[in-house]
C-alpha positions in Angstrom: 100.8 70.0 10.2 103.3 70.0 13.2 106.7 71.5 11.9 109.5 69.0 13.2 113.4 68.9 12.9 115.8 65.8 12.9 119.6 66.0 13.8 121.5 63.7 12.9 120.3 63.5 9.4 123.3 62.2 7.7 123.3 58.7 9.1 121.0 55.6 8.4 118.4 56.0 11.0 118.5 60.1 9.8 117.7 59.0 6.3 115.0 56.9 7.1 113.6 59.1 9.2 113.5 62.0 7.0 112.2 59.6 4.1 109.1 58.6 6.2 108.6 62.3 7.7 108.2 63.4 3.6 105.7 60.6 3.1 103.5 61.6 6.3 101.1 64.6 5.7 101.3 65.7 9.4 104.6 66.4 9.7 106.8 69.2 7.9 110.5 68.7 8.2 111.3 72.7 8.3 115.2 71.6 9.6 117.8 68.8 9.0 121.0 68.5 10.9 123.8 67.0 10.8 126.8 67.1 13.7 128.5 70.5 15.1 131.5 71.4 12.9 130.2 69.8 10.0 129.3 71.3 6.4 125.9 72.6 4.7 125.2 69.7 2.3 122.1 68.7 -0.1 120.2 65.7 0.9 121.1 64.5 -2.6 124.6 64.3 -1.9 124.1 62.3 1.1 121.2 59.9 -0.6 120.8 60.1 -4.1 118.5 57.4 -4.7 116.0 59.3 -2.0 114.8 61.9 -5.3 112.2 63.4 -3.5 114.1 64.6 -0.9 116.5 66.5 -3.3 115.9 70.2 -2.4 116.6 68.7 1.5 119.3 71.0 2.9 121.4 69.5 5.8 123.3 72.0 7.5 125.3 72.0 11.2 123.5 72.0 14.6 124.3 74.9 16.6 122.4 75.6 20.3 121.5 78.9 19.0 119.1 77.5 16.5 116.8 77.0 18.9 116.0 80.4 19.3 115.5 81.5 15.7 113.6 78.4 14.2 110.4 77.1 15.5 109.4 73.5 15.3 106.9 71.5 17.5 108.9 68.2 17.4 112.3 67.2 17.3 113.6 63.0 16.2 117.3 62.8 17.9 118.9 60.2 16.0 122.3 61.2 17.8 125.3 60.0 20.1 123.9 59.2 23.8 126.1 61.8 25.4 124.8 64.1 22.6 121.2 63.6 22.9 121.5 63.3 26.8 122.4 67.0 26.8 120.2 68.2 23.9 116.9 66.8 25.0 116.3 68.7 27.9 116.9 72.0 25.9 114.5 70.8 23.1 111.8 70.0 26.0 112.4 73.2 27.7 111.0 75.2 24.9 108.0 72.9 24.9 109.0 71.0 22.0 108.2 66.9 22.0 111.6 65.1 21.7 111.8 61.8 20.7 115.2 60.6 21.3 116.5 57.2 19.3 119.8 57.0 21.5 119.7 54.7 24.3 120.2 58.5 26.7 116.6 58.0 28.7 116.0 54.4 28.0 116.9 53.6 31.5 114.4 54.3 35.1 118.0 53.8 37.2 120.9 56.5 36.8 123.4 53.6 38.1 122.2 51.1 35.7 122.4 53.9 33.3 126.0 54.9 33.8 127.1 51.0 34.7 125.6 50.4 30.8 126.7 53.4 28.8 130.0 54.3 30.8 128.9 57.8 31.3 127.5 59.9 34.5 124.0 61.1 32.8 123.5 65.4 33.0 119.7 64.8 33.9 119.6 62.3 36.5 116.7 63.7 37.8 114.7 62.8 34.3 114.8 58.8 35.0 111.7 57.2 35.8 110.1 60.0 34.0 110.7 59.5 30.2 108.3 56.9 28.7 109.4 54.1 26.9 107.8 54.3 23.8 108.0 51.0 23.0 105.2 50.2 20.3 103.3 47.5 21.9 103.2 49.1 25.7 100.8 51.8 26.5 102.2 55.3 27.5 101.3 58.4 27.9 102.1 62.2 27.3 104.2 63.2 29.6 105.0 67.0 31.0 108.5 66.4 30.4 108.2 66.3 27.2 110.8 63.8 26.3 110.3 60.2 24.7 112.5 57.4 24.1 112.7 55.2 21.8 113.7 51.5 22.1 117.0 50.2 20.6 117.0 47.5 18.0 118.0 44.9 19.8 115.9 45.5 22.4 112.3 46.4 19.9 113.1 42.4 17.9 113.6 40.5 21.7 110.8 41.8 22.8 108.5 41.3 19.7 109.5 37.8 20.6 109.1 37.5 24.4 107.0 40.1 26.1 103.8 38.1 24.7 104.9 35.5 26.9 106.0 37.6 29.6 102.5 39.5 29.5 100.8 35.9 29.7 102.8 34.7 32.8 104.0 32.0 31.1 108.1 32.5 31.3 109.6 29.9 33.8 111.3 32.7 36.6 114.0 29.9 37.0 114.8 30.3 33.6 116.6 32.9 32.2 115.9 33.6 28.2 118.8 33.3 25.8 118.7 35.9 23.5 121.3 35.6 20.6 120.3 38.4 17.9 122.8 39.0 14.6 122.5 42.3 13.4 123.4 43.9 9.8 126.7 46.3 9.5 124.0 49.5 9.1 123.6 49.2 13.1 127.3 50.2 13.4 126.2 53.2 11.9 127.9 55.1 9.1 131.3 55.8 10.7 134.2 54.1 9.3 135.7 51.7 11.6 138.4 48.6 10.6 135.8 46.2 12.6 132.7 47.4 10.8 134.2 48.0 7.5 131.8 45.4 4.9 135.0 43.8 3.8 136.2 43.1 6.9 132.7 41.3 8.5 131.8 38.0 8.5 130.0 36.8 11.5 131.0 37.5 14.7 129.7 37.9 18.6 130.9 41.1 20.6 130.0 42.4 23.6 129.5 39.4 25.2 128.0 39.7 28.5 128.6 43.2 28.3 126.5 44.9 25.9 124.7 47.6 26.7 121.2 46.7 25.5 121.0 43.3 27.8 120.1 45.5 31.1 117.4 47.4 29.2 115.7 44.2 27.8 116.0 42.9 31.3 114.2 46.2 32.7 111.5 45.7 30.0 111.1 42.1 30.5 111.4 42.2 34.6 113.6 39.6 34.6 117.8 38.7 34.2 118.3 37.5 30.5 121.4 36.1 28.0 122.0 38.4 25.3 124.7 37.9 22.9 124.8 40.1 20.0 126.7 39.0 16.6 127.4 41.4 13.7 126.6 39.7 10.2 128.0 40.5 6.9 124.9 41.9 5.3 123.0 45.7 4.9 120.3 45.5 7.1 118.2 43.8 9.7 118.1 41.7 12.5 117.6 38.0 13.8 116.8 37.3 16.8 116.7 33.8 18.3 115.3 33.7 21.9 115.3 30.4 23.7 113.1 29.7 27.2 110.9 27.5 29.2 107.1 27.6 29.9 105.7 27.5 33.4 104.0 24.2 31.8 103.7 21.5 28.9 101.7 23.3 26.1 102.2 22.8 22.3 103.2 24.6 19.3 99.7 25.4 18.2 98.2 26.7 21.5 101.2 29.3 21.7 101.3 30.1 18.1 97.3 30.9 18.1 98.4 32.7 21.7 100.6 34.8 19.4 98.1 35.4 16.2 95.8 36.8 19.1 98.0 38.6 20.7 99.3 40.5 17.3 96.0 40.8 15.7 95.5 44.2 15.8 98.8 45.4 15.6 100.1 46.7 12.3 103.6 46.1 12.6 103.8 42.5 13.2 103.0 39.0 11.7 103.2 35.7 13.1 104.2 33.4 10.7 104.3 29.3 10.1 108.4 29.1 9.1 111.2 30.4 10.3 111.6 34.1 9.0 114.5 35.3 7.4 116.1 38.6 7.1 115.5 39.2 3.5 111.7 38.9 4.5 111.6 42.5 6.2 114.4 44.2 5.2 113.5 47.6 3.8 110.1 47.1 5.3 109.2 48.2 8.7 107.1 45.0 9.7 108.5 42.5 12.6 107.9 38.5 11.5 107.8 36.0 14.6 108.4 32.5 14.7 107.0 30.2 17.8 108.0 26.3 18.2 107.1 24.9 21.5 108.6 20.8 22.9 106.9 20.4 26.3 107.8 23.8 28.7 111.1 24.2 26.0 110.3 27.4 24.0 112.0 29.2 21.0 110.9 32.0 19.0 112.3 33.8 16.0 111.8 37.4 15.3 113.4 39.9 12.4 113.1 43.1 11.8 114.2 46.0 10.0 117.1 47.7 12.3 116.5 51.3 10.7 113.2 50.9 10.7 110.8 49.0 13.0 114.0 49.0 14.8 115.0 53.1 14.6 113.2 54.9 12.4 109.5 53.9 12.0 108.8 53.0 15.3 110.0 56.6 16.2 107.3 58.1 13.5 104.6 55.5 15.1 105.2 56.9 18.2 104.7 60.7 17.5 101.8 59.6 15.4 100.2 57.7 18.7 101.3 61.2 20.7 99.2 63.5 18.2 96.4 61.1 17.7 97.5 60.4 14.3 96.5 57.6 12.0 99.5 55.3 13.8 101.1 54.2 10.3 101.2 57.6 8.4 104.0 57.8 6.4 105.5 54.3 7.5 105.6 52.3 4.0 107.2 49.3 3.6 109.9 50.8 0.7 113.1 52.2 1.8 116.0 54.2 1.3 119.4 53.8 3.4 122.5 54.6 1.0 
């Protein structure tokens, strides 16, 4: 059983991951924390309806920790400036980090800091942290340090790096990505904008947001991504519109797609447009494919805290240790 911590245990993506960390048999949470300057609290305060995880104590991070508890792995579901700095120290003590923030998401320091508006401590870590996203095949690596795709990013490429893989995406055409996310990827602070009373649908961070350039890096090409925050819990939609290098039809790109995901646990292709109520609370992907001629659109939703955050985190420490990949990732949740 690998003994493993997870800071930032007080938020959504925290909660999730210490829910599916109690259901997995290799792992043994032995530490839950929750930001600097912050009090000792019982799980149960924090999730009441999460009853096996009553005796959970959630007490403040301090550096020092480090040297008096042991662990093997560490889940950082933290501020990017935060987990920037704290990773390496994790790493150092030959612990494996995976990191949920977008801190290492990035093989260019510029593109890094142009994104995220900050000079990155550890420049010298880029190109060397794996992407761990669930469908691409990585590696351990003697760094230590793995990082985990954003939302966004994990339900745009569900829906387009099948075709990219295939060779199929027109490089005249840029994809349109327009995704609407649930309030819970705001995270838990209280904010005027984010506030459930005060959403009803609207776009932000248009042409601006931070998770465009790391699609694009994933996808090795330029893409439209417009992000729009819903007045609902949980999960996202996203709606990605292209063009195929050629005429083909719905069927031959939908049986493309049933191939493609065949063997992969965490996604279905389905015959009708997927809604979010379909995964929320789960942590399976759904994805949509109608084709007219070379025009191309497909539908994906996820889970945000979980295929999104949380589960694909667990999935990838389960692929690290050669672990069954889906143990302890089960389709209820808990997020209050």
């Amino acid at each position: 059983m690998f003994a493993c911590f997870v800071l930032g245990a007080t938020g959504y993506v925290g909660n999730e991951l210490l829910r599916i960390l109690h259901n997995n048999s290799h792992f043994s949470v032995v530490g839950a924390f929750s930001s600097e300057g912050s009090t000792v609290r019982q799980w149960q305060q924090v999730s009441p309806a999460t009853a096996e995880l009553n005796d959970c104590e959630i007490a403040p991070w301090q550096d020092s920790i480090l040297d008096v508890v042991e662990c093997e792995v560490v889940f950082l579901a933290l501020p990017h400036e935060v987990s920037a700095r704290l990773a390496p120290l994790f790493a150092a003590k030959d612990i494996r980090v995976f990191d949920l923030s977008g801190a290492y998401r990035f093989d260019c320091p510029e593109r890094f800091a142009n994104a995220y508006g900050f000079t990155h401590p550890h420049p010298e870590l880029f190109g060397r942290v794996p992407y761990t996203y669930f469908d691409s095949p990585w590696e351990e690596t003697k760094e230590g340090i793995y990082s985990v795709p954003g939302c966004y990013p994990t339900a745009s490429l569900i829906a387009l790096k099948p075709i990219q893989q295939a060779g199929w995406l027109d490089s005249k055409v840029r994809p349109v990505i327009t995704a609407t996310s649930g309030v819970s990827g705001a995270g838990r602070s209280i904010s005027a904008r984010t506030a459930f009373c005060e959403v009803s649908l609207q776009a932000y961070g248009v042409l601006a947001h931070r998770h465009e350039p790391e699609i694009a890096e994933q996808l090795g090409c330029e893409v439209t991504f417009t992000p729009i925050l819903g007045a609902f819990p949980r999960g996202i939609m996203a709606v990605c519109t292209t063009e195929l290098t050629e005429a083909m039809s719905t069927a031959e790109v939908a049986a493309y797609y049933q191939e493609y995901y065949a063997d992969h646990p965490l996604v279905r292709v389905v015959d009708e447009p997927p809604a979010i109520h379909h995964v929320a609370g789960t942590s399976l992907g759904l994805v949509y494919v109608r084709v007219s001629q070379r025009r191309l659109v497909i539908i994906s939703v996820i889970d945000n805290l979980l295929l999104g955050a949380a589960a694909q985190a667990v999935f990838a420490a389960n692929r690290l240790f050669g672990l069954p990949p889906m143990a302890g990732i089960v389709s209820g949740a808990c997020a209050s």
